[in-house]
LUMROTOR-507487 format. One record per atom (N, C-alpha, C): residue number from 1; residue in three letters; atom name; x negated, y negated, z negated. Coordinates in steps of 0.02 Angstrom, whole numbers, plus 50000, padded with zeros to 5 digits. Atoms other than C-alpha are relative to their C-alpha. Example, Ala and Ser with C-alpha at 12.3 -4.5 7.8 and 13.67 -1.06 7.14 Angstrom:
2
+-----+-----+------+-------+-------+-------+
|   n | res | atom |  east | north |    up |
+-----+-----+------+-------+-------+-------+
|   1 | ALA |    N | 49955 | 50059 | 50000 |
|   1 | ALA |   CA | 49385 | 50225 | 49610 |
|   1 | ALA |    C | 49955 | 49940 | 50000 |
|   2 | SER |    N | 50042 | 50059 | 50003 |
|   2 | SER |   CA | 49316 | 50053 | 49643 |
|   2 | SER |    C | 50039 | 49945 | 49963 |
+-----+-----+------+-------+-------+-------+
END
This chain:
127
+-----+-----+------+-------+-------+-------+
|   n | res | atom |  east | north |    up |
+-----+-----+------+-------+-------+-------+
|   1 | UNK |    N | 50013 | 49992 | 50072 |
|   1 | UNK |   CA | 43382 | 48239 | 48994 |
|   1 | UNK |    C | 49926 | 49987 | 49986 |
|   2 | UNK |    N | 50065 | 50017 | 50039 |
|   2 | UNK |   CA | 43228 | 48165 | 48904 |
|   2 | UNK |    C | 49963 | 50056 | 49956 |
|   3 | UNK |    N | 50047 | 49962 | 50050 |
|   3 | UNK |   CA | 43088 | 48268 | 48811 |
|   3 | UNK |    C | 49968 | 49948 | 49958 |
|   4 | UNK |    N | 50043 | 50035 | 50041 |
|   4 | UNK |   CA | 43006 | 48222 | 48657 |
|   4 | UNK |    C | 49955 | 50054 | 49986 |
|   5 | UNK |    N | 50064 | 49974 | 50019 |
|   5 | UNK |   CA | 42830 | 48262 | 48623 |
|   5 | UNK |    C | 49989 | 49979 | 49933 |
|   6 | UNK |    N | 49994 | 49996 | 50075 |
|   6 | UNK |   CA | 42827 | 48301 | 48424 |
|   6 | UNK |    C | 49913 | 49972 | 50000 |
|   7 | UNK |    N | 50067 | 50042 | 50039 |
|   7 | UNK |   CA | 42669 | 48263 | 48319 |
|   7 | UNK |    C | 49951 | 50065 | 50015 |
|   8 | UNK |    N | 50053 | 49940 | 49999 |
|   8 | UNK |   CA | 42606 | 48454 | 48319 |
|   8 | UNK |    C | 50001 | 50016 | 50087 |
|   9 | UNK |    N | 50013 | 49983 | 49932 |
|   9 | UNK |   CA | 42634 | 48459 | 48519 |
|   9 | UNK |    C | 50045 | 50039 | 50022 |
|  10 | UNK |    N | 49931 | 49978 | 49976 |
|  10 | UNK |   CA | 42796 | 48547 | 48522 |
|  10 | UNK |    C | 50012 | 49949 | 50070 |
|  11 | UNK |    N | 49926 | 50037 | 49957 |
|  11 | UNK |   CA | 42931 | 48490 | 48666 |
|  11 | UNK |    C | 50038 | 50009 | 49977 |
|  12 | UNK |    N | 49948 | 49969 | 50040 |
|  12 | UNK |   CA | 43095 | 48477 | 48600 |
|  12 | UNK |    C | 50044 | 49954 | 50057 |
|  13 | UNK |    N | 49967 | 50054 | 49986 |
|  13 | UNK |   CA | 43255 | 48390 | 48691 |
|  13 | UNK |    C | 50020 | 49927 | 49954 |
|  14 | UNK |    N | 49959 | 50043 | 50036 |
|  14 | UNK |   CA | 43306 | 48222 | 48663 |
|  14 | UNK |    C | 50051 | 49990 | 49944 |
|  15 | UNK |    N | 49926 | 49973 | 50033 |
|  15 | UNK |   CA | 43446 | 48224 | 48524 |
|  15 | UNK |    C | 49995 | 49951 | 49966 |
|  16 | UNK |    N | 49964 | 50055 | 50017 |
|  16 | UNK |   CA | 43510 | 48037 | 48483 |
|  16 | UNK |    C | 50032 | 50017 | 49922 |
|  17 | UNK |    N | 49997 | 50007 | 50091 |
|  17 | UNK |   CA | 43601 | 48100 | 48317 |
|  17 | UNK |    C | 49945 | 50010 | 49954 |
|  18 | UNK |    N | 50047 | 50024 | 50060 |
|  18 | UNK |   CA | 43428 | 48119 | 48238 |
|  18 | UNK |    C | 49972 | 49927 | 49988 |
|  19 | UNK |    N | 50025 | 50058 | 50014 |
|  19 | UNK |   CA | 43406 | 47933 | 48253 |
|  19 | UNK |    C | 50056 | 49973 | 49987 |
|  20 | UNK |    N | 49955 | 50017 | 50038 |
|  20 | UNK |   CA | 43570 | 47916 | 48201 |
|  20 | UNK |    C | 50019 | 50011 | 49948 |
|  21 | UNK |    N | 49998 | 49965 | 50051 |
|  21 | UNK |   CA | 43583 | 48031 | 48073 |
|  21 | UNK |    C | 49956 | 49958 | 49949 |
|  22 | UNK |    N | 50041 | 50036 | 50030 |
|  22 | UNK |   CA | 43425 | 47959 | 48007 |
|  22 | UNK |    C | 49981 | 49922 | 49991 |
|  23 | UNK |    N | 49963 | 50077 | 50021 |
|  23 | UNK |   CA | 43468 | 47762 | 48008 |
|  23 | UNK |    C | 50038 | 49988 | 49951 |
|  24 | UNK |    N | 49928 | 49995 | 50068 |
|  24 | UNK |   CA | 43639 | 47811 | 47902 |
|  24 | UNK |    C | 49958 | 50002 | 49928 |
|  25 | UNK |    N | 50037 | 49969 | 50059 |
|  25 | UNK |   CA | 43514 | 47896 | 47795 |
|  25 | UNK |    C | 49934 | 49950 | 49979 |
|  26 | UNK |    N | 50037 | 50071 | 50024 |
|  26 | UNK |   CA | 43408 | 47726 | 47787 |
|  26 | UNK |    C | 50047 | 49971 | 49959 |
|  27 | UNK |    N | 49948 | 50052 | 50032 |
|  27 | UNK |   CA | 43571 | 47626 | 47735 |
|  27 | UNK |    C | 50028 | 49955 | 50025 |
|  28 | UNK |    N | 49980 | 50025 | 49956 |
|  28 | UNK |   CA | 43603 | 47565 | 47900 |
|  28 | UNK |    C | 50095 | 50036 | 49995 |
|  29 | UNK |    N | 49936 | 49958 | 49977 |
|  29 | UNK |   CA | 43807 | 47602 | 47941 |
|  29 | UNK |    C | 49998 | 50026 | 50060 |
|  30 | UNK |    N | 50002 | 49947 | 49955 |
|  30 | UNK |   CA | 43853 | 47714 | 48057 |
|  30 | UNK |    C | 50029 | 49948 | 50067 |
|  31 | UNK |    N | 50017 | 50046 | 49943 |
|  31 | UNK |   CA | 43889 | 47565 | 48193 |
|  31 | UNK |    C | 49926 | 49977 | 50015 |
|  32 | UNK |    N | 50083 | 50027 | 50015 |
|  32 | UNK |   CA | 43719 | 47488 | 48150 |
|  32 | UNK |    C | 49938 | 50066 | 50052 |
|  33 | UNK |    N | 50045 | 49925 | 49970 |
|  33 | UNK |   CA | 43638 | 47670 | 48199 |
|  33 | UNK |    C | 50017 | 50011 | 50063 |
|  34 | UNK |    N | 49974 | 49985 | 49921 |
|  34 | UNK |   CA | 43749 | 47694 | 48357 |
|  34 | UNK |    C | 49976 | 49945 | 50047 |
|  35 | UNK |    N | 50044 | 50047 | 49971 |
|  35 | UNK |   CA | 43663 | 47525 | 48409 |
|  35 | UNK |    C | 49940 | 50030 | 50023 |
|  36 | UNK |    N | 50088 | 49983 | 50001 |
|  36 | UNK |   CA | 43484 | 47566 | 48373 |
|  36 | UNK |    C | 49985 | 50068 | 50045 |
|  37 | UNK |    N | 50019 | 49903 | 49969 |
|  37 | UNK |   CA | 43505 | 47767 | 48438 |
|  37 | UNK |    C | 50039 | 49958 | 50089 |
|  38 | UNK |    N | 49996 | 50030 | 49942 |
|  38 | UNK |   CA | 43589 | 47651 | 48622 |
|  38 | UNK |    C | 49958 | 49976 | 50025 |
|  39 | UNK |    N | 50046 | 50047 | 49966 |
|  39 | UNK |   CA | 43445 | 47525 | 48639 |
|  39 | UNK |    C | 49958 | 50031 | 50016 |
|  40 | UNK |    N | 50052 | 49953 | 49994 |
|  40 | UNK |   CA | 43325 | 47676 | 48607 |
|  40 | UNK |    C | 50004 | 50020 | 50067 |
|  41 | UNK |    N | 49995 | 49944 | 49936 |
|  41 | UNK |   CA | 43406 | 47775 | 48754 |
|  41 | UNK |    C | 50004 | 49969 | 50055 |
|  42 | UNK |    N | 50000 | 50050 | 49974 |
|  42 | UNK |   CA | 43427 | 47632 | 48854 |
|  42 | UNK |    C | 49909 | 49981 | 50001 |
|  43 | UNK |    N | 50077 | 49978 | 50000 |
|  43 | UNK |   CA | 43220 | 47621 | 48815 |
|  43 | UNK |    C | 49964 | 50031 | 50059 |
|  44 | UNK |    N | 50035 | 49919 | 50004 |
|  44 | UNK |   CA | 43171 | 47784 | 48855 |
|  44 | UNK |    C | 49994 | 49987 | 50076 |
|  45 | UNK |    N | 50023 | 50018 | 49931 |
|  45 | UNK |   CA | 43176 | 47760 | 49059 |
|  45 | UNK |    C | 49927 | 49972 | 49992 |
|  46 | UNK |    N | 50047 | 50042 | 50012 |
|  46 | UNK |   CA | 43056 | 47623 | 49038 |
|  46 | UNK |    C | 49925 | 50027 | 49963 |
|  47 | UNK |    N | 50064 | 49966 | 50034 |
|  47 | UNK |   CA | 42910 | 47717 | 48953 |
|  47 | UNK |    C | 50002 | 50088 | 50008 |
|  48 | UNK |    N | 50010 | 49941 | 49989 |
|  48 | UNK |   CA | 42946 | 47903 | 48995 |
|  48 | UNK |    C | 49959 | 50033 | 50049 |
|  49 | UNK |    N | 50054 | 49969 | 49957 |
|  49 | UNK |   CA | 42798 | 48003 | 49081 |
|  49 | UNK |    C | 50026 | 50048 | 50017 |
|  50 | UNK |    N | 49964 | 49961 | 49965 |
|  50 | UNK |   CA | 42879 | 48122 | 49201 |
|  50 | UNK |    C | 50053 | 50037 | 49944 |
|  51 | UNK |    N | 49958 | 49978 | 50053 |
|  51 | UNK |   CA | 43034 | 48138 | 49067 |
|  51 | UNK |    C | 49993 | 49996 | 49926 |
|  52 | UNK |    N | 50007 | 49983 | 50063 |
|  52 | UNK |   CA | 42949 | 48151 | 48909 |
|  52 | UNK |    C | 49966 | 49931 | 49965 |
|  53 | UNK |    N | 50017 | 50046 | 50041 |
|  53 | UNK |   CA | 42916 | 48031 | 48772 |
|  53 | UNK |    C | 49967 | 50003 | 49940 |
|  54 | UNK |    N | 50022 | 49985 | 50066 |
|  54 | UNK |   CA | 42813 | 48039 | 48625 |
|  54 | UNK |    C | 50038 | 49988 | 49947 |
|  55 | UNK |    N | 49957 | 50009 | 50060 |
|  55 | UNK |   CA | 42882 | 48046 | 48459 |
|  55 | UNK |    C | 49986 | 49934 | 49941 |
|  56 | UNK |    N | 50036 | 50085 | 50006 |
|  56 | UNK |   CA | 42766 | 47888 | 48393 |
|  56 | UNK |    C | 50059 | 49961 | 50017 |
|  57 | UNK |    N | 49960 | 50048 | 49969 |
|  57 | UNK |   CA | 42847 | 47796 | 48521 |
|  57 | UNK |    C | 50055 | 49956 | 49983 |
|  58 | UNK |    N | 49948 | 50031 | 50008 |
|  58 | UNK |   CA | 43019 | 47823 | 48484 |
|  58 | UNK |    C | 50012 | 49983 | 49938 |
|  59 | UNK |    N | 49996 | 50035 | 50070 |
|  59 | UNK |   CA | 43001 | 47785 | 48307 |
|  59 | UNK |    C | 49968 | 49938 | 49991 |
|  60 | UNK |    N | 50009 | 50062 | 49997 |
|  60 | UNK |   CA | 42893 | 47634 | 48345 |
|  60 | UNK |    C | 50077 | 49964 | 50033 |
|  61 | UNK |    N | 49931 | 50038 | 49976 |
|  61 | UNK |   CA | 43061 | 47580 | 48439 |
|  61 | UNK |    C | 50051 | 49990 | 49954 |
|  62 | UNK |    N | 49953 | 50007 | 50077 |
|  62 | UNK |   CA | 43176 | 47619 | 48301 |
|  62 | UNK |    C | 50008 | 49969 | 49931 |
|  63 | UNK |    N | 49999 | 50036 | 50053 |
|  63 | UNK |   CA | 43092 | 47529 | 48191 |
|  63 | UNK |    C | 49996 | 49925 | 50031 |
|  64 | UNK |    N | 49999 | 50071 | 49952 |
|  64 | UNK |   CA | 43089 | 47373 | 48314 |
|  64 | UNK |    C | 50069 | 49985 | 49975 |
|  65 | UNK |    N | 49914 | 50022 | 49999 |
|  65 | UNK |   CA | 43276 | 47384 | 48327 |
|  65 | UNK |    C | 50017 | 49986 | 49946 |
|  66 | UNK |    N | 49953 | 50006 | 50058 |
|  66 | UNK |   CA | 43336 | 47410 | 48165 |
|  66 | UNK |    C | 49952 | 49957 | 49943 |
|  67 | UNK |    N | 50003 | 50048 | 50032 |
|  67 | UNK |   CA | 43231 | 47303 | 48093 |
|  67 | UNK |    C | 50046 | 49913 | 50050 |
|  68 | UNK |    N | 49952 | 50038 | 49990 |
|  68 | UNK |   CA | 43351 | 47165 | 48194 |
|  68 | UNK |    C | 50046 | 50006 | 49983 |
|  69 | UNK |    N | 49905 | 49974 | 50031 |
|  69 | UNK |   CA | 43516 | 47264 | 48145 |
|  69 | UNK |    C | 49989 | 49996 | 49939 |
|  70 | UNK |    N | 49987 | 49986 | 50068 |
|  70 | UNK |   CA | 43488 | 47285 | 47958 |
|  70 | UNK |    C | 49928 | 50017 | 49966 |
|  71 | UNK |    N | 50086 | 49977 | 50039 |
|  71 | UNK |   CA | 43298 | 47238 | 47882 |
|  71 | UNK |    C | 50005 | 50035 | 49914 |
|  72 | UNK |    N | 49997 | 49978 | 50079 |
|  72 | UNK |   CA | 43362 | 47315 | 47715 |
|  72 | UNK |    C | 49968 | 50093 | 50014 |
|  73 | UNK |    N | 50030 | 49948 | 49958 |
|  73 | UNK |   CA | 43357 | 47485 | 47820 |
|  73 | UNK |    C | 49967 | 50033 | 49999 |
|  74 | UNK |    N | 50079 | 49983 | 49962 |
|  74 | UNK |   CA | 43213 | 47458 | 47904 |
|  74 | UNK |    C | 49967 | 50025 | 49953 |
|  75 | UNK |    N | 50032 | 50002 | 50063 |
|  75 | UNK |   CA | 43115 | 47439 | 47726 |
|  75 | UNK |    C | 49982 | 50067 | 49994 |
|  76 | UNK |    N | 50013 | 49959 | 50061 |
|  76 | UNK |   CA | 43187 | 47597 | 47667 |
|  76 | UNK |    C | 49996 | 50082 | 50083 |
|  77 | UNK |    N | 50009 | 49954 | 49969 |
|  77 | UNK |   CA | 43171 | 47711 | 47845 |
|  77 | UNK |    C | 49918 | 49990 | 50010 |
|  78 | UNK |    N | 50076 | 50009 | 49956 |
|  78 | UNK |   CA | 43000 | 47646 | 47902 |
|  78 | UNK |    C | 49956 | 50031 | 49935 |
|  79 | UNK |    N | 50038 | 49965 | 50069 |
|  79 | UNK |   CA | 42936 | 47707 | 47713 |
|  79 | UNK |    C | 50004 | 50085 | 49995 |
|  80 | UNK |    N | 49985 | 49944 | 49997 |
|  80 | UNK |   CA | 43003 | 47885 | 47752 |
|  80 | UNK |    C | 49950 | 50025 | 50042 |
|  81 | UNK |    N | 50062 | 49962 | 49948 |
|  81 | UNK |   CA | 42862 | 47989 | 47806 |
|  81 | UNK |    C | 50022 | 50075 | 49990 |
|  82 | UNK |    N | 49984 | 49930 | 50018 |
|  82 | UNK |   CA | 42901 | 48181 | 47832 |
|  82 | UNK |    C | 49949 | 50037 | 49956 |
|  83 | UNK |    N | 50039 | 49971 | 50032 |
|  83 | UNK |   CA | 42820 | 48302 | 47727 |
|  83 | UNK |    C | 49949 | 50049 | 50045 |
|  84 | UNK |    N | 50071 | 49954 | 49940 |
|  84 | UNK |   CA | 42652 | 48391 | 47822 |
|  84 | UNK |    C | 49997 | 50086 | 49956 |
|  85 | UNK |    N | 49986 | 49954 | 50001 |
|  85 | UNK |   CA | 42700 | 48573 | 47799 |
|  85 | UNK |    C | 49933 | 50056 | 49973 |
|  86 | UNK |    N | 50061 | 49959 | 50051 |
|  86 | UNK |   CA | 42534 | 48679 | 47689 |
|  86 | UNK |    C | 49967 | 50038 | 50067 |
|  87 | UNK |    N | 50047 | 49967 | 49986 |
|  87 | UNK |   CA | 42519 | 48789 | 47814 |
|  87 | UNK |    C | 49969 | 49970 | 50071 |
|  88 | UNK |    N | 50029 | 50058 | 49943 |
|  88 | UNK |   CA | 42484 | 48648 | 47949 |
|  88 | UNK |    C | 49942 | 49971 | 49995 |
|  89 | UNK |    N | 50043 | 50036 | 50021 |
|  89 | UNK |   CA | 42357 | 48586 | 47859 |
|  89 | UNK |    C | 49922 | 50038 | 50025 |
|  90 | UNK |    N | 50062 | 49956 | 49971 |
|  90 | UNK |   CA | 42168 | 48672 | 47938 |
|  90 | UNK |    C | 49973 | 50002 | 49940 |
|  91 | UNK |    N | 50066 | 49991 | 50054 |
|  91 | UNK |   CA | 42054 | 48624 | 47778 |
|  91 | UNK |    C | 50019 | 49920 | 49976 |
|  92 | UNK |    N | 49990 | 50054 | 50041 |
|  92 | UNK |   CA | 42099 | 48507 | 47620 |
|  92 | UNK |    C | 49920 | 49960 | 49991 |
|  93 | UNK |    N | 50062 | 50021 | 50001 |
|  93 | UNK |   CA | 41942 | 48398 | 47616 |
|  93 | UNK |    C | 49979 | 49993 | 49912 |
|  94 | UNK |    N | 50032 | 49992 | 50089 |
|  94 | UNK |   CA | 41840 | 48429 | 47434 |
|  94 | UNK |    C | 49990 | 49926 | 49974 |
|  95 | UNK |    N | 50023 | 50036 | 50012 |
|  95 | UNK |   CA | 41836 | 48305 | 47320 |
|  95 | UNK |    C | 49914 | 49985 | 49968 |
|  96 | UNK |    N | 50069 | 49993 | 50044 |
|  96 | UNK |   CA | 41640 | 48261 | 47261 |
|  96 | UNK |    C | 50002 | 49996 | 49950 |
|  97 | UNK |    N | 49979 | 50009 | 50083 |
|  97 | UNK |   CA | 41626 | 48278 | 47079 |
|  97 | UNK |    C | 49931 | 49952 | 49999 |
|  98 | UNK |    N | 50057 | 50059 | 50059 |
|  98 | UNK |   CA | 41524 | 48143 | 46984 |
|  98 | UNK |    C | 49994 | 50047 | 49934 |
|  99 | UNK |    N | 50049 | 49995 | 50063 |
|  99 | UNK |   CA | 41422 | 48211 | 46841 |
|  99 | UNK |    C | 50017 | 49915 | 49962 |
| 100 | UNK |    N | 50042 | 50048 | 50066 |
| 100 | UNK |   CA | 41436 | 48097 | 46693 |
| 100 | UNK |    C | 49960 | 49980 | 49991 |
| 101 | UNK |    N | 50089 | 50028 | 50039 |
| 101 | UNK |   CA | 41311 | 47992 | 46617 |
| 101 | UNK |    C | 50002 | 50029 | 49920 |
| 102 | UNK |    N | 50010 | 49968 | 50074 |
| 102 | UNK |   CA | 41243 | 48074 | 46464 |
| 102 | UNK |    C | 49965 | 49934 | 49957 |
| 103 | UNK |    N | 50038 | 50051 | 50033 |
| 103 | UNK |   CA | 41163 | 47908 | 46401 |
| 103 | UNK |    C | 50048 | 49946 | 50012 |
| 104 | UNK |    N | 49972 | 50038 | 50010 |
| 104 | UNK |   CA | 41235 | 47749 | 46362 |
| 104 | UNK |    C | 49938 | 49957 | 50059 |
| 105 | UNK |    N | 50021 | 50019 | 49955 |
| 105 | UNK |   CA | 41167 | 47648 | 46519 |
| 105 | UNK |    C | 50034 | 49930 | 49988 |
| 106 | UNK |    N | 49983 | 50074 | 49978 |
| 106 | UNK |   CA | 41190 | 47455 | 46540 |
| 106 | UNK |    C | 49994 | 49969 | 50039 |
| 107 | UNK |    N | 50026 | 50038 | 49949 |
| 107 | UNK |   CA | 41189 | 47362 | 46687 |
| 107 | UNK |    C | 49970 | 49947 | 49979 |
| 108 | UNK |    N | 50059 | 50053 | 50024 |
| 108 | UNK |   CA | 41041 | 47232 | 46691 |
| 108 | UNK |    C | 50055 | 49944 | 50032 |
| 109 | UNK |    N | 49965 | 50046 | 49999 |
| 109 | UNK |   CA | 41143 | 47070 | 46709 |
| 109 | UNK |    C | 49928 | 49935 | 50035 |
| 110 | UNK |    N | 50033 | 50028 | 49982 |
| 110 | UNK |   CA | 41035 | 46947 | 46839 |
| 110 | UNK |    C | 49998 | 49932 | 49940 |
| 111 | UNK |    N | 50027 | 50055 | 50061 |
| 111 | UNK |   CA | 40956 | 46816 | 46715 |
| 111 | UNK |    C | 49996 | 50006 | 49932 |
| 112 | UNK |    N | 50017 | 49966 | 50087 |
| 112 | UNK |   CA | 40941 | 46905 | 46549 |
| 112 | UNK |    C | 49969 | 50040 | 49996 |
| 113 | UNK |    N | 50052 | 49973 | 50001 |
| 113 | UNK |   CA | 40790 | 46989 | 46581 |
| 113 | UNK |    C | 49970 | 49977 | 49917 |
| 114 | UNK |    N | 50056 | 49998 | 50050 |
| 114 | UNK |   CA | 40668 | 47003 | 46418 |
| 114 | UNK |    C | 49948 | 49945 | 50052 |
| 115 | UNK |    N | 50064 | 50016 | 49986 |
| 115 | UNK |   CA | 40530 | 46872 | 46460 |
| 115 | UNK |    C | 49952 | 49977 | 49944 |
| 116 | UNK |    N | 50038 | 49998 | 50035 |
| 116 | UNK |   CA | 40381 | 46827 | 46378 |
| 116 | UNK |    C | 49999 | 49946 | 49942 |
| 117 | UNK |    N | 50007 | 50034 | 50051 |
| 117 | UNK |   CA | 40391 | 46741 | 46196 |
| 117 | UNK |    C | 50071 | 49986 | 50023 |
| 118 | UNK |    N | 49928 | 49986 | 50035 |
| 118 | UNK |   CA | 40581 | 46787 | 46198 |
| 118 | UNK |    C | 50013 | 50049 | 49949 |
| 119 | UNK |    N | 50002 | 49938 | 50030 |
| 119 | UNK |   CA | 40657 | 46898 | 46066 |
| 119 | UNK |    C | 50045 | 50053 | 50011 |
| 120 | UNK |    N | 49955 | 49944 | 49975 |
| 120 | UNK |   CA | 40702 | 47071 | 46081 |
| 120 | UNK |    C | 50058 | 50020 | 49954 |
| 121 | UNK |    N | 49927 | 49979 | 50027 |
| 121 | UNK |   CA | 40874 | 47133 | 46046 |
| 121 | UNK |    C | 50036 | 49924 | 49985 |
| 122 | UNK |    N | 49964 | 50066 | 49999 |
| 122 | UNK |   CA | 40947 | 46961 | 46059 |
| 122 | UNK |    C | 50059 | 49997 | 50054 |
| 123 | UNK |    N | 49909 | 50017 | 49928 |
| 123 | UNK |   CA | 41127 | 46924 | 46161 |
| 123 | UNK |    C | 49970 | 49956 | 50032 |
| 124 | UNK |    N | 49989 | 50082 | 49950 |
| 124 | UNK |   CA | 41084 | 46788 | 46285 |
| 124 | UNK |    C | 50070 | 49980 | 49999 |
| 125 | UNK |    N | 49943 | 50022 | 49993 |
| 125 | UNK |   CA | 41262 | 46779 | 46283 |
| 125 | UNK |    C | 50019 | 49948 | 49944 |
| 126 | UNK |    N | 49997 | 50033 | 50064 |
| 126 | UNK |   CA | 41285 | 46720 | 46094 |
| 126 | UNK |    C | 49958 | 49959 | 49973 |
| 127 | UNK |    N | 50047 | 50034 | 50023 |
| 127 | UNK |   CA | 41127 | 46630 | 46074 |
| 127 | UNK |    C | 50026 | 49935 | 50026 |
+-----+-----+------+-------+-------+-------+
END
């Protein structure tokens, strides 16, 4: 039996109907999924570090496969990101606040400087 190494560092066993479960629940059929959750396990030898597999991994694989079985799917599993749980989170990073400008400010526009025996308050644009 295979281990997967989660995202927070859990171990959990292997368990094939969540990559089946979750294919169906792309829009793959439930053949389509019994593919993709085979080639996976069929995989898993091939890259397992004394049993265990990261959880990356096997979702980089899953999305290999089933984007061959059914790229409509793929689209709509590979877009599914789980939700990161509040109290997982260590420290929301602050946003910086910007202060306003209290004055009407204009950026100087290279070549429409004021020079000498031009007139002021004139558009260069409209002249």
């Amino acid at each position: 039996m295979y281990k997967v190494q989660k995202k927070d560092g859990q171990v959990q066993d292997f368990d094939r109907t969540k990559i089946v479960s979750g294919v169906v629940k792309a829009g793959a059929t439930p053949e389509e999924a019994e593919r993709v959750a085979v080639e996976v396990e069929n995989w898993l030898p091939t890259v397992a570090t004394e049993g265990t597999v990261n959880v990356t991994d096997i979702r980089t694989k899953v999305l290999e496969v089933l984007g061959m079985v059914n790229p409509v799917a793929l689209g709509v599993f590979g877009a599914y990101q789980k939700p990161v749980p509040v109290e997982s989170i260590a420290e929301v990073p602050q946003t910086p606040t910007v202060e306003p400008q209290t004055e009407n400010v204009v950026p100087e526009v290279p070549g429409t400087e004021e020079t000498p025996g031009s007139e002021s308050g004139t558009d260069p644009v409209t002249q």
